[in-house]
VMD Tcl script that builds the backbone (N, CA, C; Angstrom):
set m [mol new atoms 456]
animate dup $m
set s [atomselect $m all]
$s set {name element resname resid chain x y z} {
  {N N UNK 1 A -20.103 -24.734 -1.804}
  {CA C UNK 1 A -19.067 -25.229 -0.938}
  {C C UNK 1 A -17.752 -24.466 -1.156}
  {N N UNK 2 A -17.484 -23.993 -2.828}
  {CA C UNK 2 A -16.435 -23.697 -2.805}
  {C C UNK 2 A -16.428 -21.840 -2.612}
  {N N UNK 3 A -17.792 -21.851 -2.548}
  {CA C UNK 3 A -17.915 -20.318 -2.759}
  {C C UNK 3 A -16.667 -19.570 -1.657}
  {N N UNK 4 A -16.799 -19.863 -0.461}
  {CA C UNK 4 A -16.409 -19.553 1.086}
  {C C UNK 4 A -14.894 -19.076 0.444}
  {N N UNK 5 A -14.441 -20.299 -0.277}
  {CA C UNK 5 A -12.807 -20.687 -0.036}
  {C C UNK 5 A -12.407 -19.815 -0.992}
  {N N UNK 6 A -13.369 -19.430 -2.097}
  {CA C UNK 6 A -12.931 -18.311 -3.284}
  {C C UNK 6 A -12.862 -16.694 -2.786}
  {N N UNK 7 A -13.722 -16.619 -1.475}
  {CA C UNK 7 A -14.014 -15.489 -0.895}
  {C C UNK 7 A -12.543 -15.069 0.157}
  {N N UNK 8 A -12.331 -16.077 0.152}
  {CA C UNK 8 A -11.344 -16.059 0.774}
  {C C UNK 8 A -9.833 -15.935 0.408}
  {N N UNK 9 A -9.914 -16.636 -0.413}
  {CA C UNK 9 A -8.425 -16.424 -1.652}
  {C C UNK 9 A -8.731 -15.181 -1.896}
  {N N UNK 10 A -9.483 -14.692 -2.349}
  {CA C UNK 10 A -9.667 -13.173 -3.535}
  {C C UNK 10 A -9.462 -12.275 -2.538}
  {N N UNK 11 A -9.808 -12.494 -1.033}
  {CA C UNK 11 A -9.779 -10.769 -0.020}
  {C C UNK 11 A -7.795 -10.813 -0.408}
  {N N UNK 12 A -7.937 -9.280 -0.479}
  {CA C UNK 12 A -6.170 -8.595 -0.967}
  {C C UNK 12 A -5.658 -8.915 0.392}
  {N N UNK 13 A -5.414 -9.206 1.891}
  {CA C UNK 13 A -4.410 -10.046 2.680}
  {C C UNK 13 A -4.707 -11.052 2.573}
  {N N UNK 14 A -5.399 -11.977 2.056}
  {CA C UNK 14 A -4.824 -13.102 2.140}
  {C C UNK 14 A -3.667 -13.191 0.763}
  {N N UNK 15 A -3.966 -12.721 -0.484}
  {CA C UNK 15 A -3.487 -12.475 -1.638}
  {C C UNK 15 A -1.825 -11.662 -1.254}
  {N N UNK 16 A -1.878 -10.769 -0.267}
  {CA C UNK 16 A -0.867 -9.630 0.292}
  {C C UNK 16 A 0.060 -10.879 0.955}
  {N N UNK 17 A -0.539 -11.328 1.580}
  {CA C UNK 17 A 0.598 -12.386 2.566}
  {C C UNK 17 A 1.057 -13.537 1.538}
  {N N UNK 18 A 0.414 -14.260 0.588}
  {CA C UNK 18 A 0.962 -14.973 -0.115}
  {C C UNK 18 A 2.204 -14.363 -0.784}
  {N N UNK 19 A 2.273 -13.050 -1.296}
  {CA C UNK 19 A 2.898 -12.333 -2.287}
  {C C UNK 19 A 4.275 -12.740 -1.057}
  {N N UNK 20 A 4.145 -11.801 0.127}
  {CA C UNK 20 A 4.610 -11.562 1.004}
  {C C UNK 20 A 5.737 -12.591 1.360}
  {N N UNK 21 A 4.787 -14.012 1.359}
  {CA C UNK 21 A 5.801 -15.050 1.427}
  {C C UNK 21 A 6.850 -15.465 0.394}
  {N N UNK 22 A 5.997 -15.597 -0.765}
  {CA C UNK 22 A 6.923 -15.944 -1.315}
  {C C UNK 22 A 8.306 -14.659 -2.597}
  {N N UNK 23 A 8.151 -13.427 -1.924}
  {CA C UNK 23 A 9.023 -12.457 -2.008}
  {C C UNK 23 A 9.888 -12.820 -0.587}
  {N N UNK 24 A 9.455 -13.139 0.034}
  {CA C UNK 24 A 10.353 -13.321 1.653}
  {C C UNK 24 A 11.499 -14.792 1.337}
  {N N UNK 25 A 10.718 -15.704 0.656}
  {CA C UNK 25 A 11.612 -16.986 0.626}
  {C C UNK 25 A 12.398 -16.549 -0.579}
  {N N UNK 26 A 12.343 -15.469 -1.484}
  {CA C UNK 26 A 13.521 -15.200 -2.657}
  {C C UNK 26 A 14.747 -14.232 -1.777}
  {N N UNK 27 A 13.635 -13.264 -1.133}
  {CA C UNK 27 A 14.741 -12.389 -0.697}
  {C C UNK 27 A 15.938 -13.508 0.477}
  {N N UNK 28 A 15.116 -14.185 1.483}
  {CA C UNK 28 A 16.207 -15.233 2.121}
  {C C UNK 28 A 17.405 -15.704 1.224}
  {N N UNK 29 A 16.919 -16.042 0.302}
  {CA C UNK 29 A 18.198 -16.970 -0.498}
  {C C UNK 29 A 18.985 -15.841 -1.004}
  {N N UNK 30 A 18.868 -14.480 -1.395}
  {CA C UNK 30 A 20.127 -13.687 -1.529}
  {C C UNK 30 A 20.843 -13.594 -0.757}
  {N N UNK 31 A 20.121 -13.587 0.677}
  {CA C UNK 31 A 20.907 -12.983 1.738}
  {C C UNK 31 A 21.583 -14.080 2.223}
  {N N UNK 32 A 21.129 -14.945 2.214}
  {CA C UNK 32 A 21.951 -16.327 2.772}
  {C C UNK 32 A 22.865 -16.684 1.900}
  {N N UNK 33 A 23.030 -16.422 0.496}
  {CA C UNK 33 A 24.039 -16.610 -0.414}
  {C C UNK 33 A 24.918 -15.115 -0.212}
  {N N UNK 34 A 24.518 -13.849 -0.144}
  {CA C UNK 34 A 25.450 -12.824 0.729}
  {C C UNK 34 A 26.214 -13.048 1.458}
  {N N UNK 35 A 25.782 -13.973 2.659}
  {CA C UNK 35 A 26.164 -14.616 4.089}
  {C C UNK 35 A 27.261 -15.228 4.071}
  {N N UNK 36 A 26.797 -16.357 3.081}
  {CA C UNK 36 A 27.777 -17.451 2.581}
  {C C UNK 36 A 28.780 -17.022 1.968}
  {N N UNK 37 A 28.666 -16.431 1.157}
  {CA C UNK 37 A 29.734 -16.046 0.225}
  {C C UNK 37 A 30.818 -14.728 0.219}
  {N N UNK 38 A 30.262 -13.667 1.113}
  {CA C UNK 38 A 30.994 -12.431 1.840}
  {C C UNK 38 A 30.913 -12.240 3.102}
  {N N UNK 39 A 29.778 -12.449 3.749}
  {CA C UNK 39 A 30.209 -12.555 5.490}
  {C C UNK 39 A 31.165 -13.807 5.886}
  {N N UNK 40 A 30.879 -14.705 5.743}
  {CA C UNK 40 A 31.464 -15.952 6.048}
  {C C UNK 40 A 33.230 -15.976 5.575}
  {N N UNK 41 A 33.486 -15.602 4.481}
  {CA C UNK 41 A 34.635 -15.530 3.732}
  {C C UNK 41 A 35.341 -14.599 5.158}
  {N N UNK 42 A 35.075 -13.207 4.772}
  {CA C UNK 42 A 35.419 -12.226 5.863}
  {C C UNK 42 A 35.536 -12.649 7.041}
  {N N UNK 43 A 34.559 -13.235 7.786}
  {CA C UNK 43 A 35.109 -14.045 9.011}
  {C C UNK 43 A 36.114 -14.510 9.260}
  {N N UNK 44 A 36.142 -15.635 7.996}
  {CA C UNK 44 A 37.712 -16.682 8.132}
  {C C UNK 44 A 38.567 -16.072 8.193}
  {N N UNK 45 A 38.721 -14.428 7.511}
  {CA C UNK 45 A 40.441 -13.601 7.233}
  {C C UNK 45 A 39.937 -13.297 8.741}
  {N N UNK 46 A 38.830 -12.871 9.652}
  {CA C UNK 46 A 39.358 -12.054 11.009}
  {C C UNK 46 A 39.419 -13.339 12.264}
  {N N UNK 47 A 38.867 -14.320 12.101}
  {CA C UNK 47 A 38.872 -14.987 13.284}
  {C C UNK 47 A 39.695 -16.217 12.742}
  {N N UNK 48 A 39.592 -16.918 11.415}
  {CA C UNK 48 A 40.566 -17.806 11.429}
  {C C UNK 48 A 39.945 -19.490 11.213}
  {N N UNK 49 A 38.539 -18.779 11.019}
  {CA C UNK 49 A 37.433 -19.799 10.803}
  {C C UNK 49 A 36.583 -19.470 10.188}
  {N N UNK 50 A 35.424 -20.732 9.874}
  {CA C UNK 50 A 34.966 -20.908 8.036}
  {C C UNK 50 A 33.619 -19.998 8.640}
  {N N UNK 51 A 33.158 -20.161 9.377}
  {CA C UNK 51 A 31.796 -19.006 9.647}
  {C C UNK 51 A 31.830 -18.975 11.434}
  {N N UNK 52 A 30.518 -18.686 11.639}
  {CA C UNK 52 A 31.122 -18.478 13.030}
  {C C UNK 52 A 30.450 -18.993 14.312}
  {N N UNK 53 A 29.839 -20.151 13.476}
  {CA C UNK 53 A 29.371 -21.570 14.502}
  {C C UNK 53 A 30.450 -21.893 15.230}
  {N N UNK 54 A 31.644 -21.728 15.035}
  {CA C UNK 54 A 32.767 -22.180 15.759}
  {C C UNK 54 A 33.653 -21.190 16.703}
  {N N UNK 55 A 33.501 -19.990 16.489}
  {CA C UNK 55 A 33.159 -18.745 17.109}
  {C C UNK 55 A 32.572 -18.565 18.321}
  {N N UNK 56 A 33.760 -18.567 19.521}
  {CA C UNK 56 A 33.064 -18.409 21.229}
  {C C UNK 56 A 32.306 -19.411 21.730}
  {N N UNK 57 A 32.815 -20.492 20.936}
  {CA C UNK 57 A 32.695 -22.112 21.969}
  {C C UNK 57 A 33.099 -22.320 23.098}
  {N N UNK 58 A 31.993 -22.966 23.896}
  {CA C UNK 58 A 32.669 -23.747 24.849}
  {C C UNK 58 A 31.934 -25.248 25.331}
  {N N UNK 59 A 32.294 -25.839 26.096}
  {CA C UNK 59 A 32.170 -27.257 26.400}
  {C C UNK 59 A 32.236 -27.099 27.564}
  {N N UNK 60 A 31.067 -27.854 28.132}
  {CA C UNK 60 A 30.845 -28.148 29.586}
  {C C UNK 60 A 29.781 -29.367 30.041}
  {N N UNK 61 A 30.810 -30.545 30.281}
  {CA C UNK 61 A 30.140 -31.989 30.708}
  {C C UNK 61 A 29.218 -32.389 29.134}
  {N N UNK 62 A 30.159 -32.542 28.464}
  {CA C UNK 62 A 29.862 -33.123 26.923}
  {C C UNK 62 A 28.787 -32.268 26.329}
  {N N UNK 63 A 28.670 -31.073 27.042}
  {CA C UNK 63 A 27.951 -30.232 26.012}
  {C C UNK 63 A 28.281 -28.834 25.296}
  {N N UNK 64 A 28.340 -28.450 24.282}
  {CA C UNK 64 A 28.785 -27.428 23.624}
  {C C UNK 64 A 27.755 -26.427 23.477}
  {N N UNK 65 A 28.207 -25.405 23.688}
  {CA C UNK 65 A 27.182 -24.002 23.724}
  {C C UNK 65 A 28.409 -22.981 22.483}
  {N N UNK 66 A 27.522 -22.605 21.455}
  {CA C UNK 66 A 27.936 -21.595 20.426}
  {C C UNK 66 A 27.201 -20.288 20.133}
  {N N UNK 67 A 28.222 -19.332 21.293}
  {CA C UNK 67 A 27.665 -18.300 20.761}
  {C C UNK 67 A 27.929 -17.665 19.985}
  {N N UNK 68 A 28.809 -17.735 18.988}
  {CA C UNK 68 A 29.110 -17.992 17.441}
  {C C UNK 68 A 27.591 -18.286 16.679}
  {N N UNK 69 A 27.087 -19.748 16.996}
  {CA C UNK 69 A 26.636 -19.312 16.310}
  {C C UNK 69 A 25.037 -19.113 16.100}
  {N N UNK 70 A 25.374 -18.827 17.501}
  {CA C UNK 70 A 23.845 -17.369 17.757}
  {C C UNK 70 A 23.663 -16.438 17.001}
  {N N UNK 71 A 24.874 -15.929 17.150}
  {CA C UNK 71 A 25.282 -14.046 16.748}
  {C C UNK 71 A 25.589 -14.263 14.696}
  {N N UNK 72 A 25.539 -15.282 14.496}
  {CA C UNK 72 A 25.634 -15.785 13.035}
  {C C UNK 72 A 23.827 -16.030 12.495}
  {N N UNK 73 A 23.279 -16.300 13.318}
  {CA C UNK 73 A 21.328 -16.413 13.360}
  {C C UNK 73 A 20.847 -14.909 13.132}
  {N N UNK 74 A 21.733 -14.333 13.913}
  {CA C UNK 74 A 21.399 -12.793 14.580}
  {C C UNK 74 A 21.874 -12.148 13.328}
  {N N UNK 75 A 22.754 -12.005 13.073}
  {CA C UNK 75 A 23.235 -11.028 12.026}
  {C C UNK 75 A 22.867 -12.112 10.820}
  {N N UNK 76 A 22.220 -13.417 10.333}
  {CA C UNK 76 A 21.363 -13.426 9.107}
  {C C UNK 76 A 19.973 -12.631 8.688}
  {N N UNK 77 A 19.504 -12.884 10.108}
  {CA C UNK 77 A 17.989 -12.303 10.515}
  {C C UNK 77 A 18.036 -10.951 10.310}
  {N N UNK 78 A 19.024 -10.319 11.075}
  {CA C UNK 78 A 19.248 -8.828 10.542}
  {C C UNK 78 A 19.288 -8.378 9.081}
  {N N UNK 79 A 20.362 -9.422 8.098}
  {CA C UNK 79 A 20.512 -8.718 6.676}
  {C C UNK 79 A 18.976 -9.412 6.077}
  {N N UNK 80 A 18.544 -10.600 6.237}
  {CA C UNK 80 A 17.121 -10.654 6.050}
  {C C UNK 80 A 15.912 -9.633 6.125}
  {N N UNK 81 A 16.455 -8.896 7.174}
  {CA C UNK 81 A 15.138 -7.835 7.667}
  {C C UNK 81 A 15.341 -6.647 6.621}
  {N N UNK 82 A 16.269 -6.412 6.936}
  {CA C UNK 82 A 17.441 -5.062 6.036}
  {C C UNK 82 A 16.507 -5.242 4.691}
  {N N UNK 83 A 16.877 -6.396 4.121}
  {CA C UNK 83 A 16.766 -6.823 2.679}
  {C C UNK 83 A 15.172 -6.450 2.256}
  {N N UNK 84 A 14.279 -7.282 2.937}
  {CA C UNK 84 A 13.105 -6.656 3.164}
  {C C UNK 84 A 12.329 -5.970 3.162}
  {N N UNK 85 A 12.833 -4.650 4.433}
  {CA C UNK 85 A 12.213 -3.823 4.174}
  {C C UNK 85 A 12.956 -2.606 3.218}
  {N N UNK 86 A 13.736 -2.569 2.851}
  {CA C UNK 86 A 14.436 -1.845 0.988}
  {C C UNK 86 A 13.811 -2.164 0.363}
  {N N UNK 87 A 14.141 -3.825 -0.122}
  {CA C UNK 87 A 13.911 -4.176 -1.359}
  {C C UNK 87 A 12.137 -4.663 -1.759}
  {N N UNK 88 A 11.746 -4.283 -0.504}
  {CA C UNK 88 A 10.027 -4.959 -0.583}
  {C C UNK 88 A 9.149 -3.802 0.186}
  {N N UNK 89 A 9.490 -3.837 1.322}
  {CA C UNK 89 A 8.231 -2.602 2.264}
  {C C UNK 89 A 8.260 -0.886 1.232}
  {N N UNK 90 A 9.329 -0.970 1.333}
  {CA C UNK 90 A 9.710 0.816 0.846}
  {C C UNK 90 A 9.133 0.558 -0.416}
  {N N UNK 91 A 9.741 -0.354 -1.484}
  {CA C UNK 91 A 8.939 0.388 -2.730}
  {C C UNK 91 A 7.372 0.270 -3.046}
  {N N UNK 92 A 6.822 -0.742 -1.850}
  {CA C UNK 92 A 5.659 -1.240 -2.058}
  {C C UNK 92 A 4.784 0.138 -1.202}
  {N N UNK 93 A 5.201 0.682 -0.241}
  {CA C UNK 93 A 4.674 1.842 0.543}
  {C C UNK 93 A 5.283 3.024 -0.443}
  {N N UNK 94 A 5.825 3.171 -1.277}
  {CA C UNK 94 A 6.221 4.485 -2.172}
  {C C UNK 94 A 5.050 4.541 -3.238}
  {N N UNK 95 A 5.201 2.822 -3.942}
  {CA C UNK 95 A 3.414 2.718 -4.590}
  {C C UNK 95 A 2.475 2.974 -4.205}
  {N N UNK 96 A 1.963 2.559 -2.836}
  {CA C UNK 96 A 0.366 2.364 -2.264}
  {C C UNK 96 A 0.576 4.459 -2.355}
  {N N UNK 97 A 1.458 4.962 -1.775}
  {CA C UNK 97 A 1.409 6.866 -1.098}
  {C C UNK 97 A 0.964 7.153 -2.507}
  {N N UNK 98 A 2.086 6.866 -3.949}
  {CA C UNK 98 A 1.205 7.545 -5.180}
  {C C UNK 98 A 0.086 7.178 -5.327}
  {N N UNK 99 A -0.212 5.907 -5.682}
  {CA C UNK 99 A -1.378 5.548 -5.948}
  {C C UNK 99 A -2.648 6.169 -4.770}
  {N N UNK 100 A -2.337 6.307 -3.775}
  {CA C UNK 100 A -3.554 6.626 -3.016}
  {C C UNK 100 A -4.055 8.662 -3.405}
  {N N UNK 101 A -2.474 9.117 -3.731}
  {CA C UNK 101 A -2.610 10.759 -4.004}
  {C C UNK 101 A -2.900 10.962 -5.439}
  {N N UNK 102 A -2.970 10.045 -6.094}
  {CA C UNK 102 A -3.684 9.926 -7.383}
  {C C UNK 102 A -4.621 10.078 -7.434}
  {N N UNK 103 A -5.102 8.484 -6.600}
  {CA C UNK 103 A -6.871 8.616 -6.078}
  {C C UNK 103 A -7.567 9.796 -5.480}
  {N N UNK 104 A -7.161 10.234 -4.378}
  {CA C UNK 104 A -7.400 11.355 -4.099}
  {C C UNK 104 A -7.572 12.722 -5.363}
  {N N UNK 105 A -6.405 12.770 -5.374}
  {CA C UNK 105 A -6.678 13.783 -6.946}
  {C C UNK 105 A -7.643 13.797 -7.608}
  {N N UNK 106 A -8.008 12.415 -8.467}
  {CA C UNK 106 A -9.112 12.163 -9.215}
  {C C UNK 106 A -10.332 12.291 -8.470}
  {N N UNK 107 A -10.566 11.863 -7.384}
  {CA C UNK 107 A -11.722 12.002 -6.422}
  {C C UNK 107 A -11.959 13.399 -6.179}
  {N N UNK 108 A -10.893 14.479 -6.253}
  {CA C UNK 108 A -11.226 15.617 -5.982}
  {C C UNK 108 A -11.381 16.265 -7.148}
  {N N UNK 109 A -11.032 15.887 -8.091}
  {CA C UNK 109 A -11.432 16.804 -9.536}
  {C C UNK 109 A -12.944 16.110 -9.820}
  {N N UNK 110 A -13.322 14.580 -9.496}
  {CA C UNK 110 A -14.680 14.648 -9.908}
  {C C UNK 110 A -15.705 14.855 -8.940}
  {N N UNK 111 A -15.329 15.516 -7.895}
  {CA C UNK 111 A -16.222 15.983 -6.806}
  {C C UNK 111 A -16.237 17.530 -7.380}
  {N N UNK 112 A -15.456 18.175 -7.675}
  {CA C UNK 112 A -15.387 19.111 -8.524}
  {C C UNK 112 A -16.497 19.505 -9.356}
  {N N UNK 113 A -16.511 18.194 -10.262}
  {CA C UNK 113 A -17.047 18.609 -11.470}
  {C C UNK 113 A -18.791 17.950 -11.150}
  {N N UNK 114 A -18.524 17.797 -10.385}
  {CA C UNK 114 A -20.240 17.193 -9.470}
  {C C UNK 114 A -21.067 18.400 -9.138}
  {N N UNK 115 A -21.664 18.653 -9.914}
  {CA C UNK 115 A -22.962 19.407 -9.272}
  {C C UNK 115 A -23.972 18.300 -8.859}
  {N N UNK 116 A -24.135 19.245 -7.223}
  {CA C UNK 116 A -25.315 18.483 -6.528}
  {C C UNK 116 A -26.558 18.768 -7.290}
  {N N UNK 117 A -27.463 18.100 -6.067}
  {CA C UNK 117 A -28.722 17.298 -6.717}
  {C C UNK 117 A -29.636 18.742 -6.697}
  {N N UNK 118 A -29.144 19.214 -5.548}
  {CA C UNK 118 A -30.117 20.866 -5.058}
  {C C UNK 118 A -30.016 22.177 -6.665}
  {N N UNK 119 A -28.376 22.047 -6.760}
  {CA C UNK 119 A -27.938 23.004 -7.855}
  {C C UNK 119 A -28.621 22.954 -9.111}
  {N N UNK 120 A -28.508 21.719 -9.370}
  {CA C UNK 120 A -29.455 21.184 -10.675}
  {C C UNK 120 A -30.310 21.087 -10.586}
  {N N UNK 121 A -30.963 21.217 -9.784}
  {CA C UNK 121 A -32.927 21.223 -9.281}
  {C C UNK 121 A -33.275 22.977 -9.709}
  {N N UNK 122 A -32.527 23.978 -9.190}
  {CA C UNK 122 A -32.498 25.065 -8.993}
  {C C UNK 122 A -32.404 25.086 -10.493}
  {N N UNK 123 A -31.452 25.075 -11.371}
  {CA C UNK 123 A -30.921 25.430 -12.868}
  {C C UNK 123 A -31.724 24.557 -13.947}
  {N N UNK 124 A -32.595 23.696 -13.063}
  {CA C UNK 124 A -33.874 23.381 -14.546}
  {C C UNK 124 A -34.872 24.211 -14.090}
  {N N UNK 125 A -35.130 24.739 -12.452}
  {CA C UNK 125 A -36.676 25.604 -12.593}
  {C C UNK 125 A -36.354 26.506 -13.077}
  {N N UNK 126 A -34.757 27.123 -13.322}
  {CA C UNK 126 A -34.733 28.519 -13.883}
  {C C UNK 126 A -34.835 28.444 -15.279}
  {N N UNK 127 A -34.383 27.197 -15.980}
  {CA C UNK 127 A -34.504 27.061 -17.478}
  {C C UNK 127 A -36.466 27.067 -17.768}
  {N N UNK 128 A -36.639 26.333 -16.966}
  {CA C UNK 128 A -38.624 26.167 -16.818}
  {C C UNK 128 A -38.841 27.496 -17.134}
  {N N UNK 129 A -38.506 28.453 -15.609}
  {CA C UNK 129 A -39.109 30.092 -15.900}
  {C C UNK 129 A -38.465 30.589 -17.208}
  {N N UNK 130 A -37.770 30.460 -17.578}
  {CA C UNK 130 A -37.280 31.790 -18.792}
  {C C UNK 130 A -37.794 31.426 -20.165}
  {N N UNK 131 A -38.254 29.590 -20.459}
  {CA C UNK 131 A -38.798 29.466 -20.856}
  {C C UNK 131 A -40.467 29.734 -20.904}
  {N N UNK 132 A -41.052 29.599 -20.032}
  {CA C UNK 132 A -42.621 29.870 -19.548}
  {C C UNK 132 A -42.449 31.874 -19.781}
  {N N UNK 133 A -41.685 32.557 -19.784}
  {CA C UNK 133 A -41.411 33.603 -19.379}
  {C C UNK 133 A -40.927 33.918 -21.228}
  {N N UNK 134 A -40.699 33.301 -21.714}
  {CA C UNK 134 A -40.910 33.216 -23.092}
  {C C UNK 134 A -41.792 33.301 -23.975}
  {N N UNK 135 A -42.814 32.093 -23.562}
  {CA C UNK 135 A -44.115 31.403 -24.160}
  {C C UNK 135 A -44.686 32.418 -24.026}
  {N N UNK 136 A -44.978 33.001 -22.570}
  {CA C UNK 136 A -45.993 34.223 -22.180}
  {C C UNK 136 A -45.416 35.793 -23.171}
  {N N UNK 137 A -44.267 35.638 -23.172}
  {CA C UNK 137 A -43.676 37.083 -23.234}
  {C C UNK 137 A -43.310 37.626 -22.247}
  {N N UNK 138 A -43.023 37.466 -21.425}
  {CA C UNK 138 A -42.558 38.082 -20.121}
  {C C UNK 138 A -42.869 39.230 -19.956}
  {N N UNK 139 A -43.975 39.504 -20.418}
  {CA C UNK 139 A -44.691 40.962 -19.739}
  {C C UNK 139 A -45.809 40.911 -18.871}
  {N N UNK 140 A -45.878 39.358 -18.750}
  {CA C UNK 140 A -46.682 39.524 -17.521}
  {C C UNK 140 A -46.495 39.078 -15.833}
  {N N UNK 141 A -46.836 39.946 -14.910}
  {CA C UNK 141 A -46.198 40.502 -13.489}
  {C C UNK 141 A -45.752 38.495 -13.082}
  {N N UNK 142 A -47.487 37.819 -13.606}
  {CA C UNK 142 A -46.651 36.716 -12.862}
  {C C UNK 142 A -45.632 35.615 -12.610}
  {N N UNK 143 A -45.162 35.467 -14.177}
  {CA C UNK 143 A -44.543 34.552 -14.817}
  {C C UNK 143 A -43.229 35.196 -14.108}
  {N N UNK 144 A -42.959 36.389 -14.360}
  {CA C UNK 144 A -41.783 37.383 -13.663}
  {C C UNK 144 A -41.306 36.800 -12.078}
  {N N UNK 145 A -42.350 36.904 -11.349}
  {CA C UNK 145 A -42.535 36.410 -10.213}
  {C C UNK 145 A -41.969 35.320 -9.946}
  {N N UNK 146 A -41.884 34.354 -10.579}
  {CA C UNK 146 A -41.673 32.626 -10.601}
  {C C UNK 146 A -40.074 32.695 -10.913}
  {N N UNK 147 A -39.479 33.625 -12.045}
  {CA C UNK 147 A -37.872 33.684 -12.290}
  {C C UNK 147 A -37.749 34.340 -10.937}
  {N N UNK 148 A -38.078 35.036 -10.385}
  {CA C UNK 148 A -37.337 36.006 -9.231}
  {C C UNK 148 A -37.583 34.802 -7.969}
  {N N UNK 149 A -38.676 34.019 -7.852}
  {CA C UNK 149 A -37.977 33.264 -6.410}
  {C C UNK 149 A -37.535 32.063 -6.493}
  {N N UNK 150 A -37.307 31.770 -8.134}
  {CA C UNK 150 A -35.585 30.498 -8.149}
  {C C UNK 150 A -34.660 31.354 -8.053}
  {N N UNK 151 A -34.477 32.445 -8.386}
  {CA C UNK 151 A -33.500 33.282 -8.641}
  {C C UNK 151 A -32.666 33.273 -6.902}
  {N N UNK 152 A -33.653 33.808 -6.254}
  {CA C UNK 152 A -32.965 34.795 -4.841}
  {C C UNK 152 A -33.080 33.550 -3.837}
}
mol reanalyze $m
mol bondsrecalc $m
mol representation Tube
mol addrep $m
């Protein structure tokens, strides 16, 4: 029963998006304490108010529309995104590029050092003949024969 749900935790996105989230709900709270504490401040010295929900109000038949503080949603979401992809996409895509040219590397030095199945088939019949070509003495035409067509 539980097999499914373990198969499922363990695949790397579901594991990737957990990470994902909860690096996303740390990075929010810098930026919203950024917000709070230096955008918001800065506001009050240029407009004269505490953030900027109050910022390009208006009222019409008991209802208030703030596009203050739209553009205050807008530019959190922005230093949110900002924050993000710096402090999370980039170094996590700077890891996966080494790590993958690593892999590669290693994959190509032990493909390298791989002799196929044909090469090594070839380099025991020739060890066979020079041995047999031994035993006999190699003075005779046919044993000779047998090194010359692994050979060519």
């Amino acid at each position: 029963m539980f097999t499914g749900f373990k198969k499922f935790i363990v695949r790397g996105n579901v594991i990737d998006m957990a990470v994902g989230v909860v690096m996303g709900a740390a990075v929010t709270a810098v930026v919203n304490s950024i917000v709070e504490n230096l955008i918001n401040p800065l506001i009050a010295m240029l407009f004269g108010k505490p953030n900027l929900n109050s910022v390009l109000t208006f009222t019409f038949n008991n209802s208030t529309v703030s596009i203050g503080a739209i553009l205050g949603a807008l530019l959190n979401f922005l230093f949110v995104a900002i924050a993000v992809y710096f402090c999370i996409l980039v170094p996590i895509n700077k890891f996966r590029d080494l790590s993958d040219a690593m892999f590669k590397k290693q994959k190509d030095s032990d493909d390298a050092k791989e002799i196929s199945t044909d090469q090594q088939t070839v380099d025991l019949l020739k060890q066979i003949a020079d041995e047999l070509n031994e035993i006999k003495g190699g003075s005779d035409g046919e044993h000779e024969v047998i090194g010359r067509h692994i050979n060519s």
